[in-house]
N, CA, C and O atoms as CSV, one atom per row, in Angstrom:
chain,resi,resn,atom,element,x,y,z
A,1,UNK,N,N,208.527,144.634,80.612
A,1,UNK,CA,C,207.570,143.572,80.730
A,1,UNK,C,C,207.974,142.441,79.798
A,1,UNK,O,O,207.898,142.565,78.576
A,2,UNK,N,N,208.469,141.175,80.483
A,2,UNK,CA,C,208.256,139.781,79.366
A,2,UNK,C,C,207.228,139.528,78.372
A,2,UNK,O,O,206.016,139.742,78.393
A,3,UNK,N,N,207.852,139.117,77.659
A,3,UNK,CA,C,206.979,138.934,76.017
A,3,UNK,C,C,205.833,137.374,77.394
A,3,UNK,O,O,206.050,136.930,78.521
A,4,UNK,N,N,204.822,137.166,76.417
A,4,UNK,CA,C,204.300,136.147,76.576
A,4,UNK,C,C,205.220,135.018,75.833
A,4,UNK,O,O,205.819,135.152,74.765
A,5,UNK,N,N,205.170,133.805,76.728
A,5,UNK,CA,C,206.021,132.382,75.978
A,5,UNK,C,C,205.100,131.385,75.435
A,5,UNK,O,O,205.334,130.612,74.506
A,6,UNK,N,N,203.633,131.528,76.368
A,6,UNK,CA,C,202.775,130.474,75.664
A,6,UNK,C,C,201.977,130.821,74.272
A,6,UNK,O,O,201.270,130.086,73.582
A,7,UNK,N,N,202.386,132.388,74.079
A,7,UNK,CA,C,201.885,132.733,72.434
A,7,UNK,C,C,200.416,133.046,72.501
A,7,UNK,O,O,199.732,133.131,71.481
A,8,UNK,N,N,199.906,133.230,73.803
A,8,UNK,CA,C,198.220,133.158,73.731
A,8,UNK,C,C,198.209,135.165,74.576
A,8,UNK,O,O,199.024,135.946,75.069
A,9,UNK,N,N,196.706,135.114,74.254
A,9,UNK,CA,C,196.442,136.866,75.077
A,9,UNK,C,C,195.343,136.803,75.067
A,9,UNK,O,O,194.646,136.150,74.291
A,10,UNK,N,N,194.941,137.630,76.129
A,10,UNK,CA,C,193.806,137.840,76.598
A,10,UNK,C,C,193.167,139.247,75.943
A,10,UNK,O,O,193.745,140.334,75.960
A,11,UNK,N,N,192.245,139.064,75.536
A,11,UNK,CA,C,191.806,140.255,74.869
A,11,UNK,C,C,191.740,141.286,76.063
A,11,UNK,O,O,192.220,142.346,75.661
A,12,UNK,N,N,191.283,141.395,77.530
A,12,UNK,CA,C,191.141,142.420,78.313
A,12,UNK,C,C,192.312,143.141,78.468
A,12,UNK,O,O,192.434,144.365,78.488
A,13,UNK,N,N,193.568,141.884,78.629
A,13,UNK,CA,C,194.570,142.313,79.459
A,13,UNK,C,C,195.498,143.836,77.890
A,13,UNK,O,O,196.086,144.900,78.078
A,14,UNK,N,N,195.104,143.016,76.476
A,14,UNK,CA,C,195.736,143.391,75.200
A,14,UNK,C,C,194.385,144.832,75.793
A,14,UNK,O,O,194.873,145.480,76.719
A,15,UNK,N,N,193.258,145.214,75.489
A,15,UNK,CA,C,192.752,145.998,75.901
A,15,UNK,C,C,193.383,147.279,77.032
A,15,UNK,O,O,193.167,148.466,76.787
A,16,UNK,N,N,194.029,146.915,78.045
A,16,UNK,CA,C,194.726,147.340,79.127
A,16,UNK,C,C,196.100,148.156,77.954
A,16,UNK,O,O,196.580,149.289,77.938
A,17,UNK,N,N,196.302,147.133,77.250
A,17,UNK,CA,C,198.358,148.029,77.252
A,17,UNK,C,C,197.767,148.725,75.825
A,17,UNK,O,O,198.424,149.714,75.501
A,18,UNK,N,N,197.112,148.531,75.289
A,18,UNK,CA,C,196.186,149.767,74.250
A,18,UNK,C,C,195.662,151.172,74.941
A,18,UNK,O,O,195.865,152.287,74.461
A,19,UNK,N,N,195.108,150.959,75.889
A,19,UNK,CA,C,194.696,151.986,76.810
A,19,UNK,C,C,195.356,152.943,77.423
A,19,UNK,O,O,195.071,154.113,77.681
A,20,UNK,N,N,196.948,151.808,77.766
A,20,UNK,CA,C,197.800,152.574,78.546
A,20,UNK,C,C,198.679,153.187,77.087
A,20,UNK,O,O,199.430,154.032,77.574
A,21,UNK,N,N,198.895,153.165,75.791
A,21,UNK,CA,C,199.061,153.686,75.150
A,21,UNK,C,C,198.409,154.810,74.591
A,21,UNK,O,O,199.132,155.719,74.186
A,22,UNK,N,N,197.364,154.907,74.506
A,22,UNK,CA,C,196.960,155.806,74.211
A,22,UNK,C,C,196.340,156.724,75.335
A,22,UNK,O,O,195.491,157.607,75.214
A,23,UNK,N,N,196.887,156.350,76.271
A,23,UNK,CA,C,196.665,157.458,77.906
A,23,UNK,C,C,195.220,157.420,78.086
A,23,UNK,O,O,194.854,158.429,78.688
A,24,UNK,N,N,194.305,156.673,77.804
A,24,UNK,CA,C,192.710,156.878,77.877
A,24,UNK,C,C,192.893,155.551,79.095
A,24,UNK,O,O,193.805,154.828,79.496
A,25,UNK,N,N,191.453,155.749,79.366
A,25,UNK,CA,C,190.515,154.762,80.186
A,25,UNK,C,C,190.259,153.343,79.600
A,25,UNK,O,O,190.112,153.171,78.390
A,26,UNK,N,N,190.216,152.413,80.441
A,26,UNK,CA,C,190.160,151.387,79.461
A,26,UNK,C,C,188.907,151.355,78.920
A,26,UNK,O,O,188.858,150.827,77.809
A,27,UNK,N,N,187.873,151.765,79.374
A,27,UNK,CA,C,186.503,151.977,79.034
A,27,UNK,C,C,186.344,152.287,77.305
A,27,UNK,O,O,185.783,151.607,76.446
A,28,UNK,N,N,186.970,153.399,77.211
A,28,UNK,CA,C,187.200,154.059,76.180
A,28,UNK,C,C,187.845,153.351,75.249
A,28,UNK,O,O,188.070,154.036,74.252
A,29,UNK,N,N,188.300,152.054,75.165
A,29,UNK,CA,C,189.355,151.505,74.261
A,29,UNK,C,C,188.002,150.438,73.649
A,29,UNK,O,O,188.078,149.229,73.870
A,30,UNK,N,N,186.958,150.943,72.982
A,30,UNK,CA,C,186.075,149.951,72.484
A,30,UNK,C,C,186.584,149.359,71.103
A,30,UNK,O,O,187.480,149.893,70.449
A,31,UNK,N,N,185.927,148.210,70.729
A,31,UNK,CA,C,186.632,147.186,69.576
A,31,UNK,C,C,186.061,148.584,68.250
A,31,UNK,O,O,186.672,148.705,67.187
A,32,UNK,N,N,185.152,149.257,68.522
A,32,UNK,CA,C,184.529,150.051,66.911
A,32,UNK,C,C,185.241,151.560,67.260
A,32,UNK,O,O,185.278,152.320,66.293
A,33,UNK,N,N,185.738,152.011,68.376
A,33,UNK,CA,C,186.085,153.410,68.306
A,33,UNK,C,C,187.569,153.365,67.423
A,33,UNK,O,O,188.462,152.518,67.412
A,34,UNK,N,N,187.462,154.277,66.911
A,34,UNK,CA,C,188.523,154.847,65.959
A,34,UNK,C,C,189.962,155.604,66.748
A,34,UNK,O,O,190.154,156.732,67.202
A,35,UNK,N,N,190.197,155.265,66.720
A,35,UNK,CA,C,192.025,155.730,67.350
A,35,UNK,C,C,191.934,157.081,66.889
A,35,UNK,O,O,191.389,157.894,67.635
A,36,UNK,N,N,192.450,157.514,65.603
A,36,UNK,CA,C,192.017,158.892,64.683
A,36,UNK,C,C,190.927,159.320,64.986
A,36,UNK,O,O,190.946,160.149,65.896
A,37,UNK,N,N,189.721,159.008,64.461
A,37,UNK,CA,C,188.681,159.646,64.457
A,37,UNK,C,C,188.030,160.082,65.593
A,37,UNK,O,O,187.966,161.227,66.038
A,38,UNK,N,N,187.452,158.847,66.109
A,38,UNK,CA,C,186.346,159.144,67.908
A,38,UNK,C,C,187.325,159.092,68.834
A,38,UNK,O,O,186.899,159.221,69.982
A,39,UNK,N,N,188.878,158.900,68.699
A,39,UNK,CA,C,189.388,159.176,69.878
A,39,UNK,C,C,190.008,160.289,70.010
A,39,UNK,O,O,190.024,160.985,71.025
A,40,UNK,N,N,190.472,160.473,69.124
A,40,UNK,CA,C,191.299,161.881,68.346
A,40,UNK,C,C,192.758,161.687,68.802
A,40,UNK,O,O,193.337,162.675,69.253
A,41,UNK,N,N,193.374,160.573,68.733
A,41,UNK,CA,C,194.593,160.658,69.356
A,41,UNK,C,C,195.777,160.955,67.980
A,41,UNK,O,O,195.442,160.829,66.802
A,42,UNK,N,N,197.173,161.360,68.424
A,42,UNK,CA,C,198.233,161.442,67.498
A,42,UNK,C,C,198.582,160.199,66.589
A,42,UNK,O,O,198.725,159.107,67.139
A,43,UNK,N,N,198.718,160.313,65.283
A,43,UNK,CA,C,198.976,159.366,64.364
A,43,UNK,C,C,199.883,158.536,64.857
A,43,UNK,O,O,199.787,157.402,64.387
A,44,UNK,N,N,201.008,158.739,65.891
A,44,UNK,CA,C,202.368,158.345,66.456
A,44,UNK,C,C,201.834,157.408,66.852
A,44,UNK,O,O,202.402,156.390,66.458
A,45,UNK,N,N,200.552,157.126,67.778
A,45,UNK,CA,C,200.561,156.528,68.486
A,45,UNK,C,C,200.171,155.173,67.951
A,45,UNK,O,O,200.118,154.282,68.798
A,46,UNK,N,N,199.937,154.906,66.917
A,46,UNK,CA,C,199.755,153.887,66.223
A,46,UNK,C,C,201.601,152.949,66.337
A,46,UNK,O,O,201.784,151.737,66.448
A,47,UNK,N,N,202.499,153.880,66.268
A,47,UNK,CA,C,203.992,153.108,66.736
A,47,UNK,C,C,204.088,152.765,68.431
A,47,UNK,O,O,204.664,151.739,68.793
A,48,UNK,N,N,203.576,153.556,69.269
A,48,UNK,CA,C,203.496,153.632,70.335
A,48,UNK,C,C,202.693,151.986,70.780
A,48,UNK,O,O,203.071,151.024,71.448
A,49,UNK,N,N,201.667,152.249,70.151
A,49,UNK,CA,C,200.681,150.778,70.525
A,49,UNK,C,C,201.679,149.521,69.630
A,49,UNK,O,O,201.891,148.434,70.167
A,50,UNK,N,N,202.080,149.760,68.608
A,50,UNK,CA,C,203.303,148.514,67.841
A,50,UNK,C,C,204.138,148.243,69.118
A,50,UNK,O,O,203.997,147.161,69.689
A,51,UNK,N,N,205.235,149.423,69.724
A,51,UNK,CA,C,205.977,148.988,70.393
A,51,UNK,C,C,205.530,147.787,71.952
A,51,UNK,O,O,206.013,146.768,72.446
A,52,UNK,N,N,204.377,148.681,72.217
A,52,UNK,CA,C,203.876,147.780,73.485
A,52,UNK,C,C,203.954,146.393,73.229
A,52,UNK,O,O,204.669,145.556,73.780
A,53,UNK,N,N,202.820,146.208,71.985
A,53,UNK,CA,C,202.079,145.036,72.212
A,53,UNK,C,C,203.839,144.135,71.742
A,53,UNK,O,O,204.029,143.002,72.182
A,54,UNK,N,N,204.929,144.823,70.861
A,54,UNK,CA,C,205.985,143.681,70.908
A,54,UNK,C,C,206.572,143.658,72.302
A,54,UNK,O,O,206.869,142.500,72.598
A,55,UNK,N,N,206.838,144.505,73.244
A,55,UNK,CA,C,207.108,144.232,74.085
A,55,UNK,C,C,206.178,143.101,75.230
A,55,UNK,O,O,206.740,142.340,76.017
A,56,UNK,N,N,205.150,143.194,75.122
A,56,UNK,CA,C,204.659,142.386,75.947
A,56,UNK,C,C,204.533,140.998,75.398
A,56,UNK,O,O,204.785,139.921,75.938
A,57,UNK,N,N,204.047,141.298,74.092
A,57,UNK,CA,C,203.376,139.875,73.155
A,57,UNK,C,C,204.766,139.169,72.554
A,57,UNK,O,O,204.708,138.015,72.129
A,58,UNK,N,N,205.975,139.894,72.541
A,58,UNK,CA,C,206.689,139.190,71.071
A,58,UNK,C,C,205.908,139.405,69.719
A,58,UNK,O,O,206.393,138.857,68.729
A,59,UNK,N,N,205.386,139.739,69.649
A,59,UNK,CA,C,204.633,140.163,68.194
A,59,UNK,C,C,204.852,141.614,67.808
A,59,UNK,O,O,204.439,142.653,68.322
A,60,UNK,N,N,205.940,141.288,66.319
A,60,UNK,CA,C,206.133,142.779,65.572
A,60,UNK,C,C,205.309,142.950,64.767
A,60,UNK,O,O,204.880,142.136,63.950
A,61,UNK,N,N,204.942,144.284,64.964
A,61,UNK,CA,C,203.759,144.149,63.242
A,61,UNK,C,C,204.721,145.224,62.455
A,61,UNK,O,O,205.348,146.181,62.909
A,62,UNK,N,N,204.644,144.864,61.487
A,62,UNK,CA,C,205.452,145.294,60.433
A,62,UNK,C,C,205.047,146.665,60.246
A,62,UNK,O,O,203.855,146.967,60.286
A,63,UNK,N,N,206.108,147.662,60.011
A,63,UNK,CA,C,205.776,149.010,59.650
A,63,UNK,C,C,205.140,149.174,58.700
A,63,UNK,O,O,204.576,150.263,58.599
A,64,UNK,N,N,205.014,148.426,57.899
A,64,UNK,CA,C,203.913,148.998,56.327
A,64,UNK,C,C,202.712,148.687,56.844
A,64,UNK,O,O,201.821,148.792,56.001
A,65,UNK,N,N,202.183,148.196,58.373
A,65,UNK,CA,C,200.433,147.657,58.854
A,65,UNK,C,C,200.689,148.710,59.569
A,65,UNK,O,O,199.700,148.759,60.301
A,66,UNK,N,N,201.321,149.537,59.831
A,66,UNK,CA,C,200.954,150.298,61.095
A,66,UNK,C,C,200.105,151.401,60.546
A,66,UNK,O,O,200.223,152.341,61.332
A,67,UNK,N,N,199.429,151.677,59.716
A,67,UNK,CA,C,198.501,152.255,59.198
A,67,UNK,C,C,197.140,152.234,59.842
A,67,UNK,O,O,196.345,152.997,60.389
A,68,UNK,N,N,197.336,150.457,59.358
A,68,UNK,CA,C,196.084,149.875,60.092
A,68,UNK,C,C,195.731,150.018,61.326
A,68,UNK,O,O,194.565,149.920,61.709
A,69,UNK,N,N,196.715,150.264,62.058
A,69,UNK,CA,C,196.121,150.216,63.847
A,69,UNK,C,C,195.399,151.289,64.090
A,69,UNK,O,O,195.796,152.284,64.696
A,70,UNK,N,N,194.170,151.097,63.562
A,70,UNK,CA,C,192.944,152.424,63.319
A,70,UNK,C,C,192.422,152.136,65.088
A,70,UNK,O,O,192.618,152.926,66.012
A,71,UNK,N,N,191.720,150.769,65.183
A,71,UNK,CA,C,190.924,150.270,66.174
A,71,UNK,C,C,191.541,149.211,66.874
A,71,UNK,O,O,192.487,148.467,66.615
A,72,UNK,N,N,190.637,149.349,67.983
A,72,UNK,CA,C,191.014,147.988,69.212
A,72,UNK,C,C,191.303,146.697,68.352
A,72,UNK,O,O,192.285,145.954,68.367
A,73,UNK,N,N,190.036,146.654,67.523
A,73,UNK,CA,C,189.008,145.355,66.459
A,73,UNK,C,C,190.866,144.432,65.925
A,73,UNK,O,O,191.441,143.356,66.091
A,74,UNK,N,N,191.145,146.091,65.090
A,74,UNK,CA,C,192.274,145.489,64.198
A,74,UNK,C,C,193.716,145.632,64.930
A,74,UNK,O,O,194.728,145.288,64.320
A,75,UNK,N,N,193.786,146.131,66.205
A,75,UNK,CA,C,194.872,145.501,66.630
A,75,UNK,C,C,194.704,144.159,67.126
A,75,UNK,O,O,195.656,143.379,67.092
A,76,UNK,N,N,194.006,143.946,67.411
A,76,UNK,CA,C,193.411,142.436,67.602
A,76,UNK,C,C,193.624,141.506,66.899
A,76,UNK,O,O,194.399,140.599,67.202
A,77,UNK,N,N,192.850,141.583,65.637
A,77,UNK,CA,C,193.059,140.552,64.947
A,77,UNK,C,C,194.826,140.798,64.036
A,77,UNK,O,O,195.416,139.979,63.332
A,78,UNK,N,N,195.125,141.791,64.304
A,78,UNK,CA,C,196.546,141.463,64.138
A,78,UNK,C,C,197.910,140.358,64.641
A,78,UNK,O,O,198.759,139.591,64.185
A,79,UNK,N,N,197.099,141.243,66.580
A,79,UNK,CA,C,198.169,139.875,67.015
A,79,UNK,C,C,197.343,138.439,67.160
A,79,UNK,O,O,197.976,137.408,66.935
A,80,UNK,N,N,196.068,138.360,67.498
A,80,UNK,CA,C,195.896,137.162,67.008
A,80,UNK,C,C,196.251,136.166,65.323
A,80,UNK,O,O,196.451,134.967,65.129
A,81,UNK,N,N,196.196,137.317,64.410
A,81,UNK,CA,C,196.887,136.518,62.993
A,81,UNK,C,C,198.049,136.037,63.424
A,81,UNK,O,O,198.228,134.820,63.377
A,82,UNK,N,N,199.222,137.041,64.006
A,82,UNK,CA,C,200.548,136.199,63.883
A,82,UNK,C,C,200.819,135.210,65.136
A,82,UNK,O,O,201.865,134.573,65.259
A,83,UNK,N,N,199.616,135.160,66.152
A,83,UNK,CA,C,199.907,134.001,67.003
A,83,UNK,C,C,199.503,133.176,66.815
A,83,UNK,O,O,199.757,132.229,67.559
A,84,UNK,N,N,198.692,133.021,65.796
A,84,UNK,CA,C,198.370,131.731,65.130
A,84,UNK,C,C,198.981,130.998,64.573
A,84,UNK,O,O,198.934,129.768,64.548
A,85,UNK,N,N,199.823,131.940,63.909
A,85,UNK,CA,C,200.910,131.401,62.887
A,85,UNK,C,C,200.208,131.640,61.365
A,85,UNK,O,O,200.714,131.105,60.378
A,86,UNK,N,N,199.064,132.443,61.264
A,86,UNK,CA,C,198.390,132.817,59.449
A,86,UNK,C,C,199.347,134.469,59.484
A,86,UNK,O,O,199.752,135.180,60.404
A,87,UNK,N,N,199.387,134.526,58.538
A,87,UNK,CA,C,200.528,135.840,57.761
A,87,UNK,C,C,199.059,136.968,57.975
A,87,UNK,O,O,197.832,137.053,57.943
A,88,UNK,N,N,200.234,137.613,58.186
A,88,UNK,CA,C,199.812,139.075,58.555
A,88,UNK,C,C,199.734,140.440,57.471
A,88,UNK,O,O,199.336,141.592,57.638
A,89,UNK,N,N,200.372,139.642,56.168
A,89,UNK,CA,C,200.480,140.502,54.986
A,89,UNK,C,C,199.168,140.173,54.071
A,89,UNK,O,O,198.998,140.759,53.002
């Protein structure tokens, strides 16, 4: 899949390749459910959802945030930080 060129995303469609990472429903991919916790998925998949969203978005998130990719919420405002162009550290 091509990166995006105009640098913009749609939260549904970013919703969609989260979903399809973590093999759930998109239903299930809410901005407060917990990846770990209420979803119970493998820690991996926190690289799994990194790789997508660079493949689709052009946006790397740096291995020392991949911690963070707890929730929908904060993969979100991840790739929205670096398509803004505000730092992500």
């Amino acid at each position: 899949m091509a990166a995006h060129t105009d640098r913009a995303f749609d939260a549904e469609e970013l919703r969609a390749v989260v979903a399809q990472a973590l093999e759930l429903p998109v239903e299930e991919v809410t901005d407060d459910a917990r990846f770990k916790e209420d979803l119970e998925v493998d820690s991996l998949i926190s690289l799994e959802i990194a790789v997508r969203v660079e493949e689709r978005y052009g946006v790397k998130i740096d291995e020392s945030r991949l911690a963070e990719i707890g929730s929908f919420r904060l993969v979100r405002e991840l790739i929205a930080a670096e398509l803004n162009g505000a730092s992500a550290t």
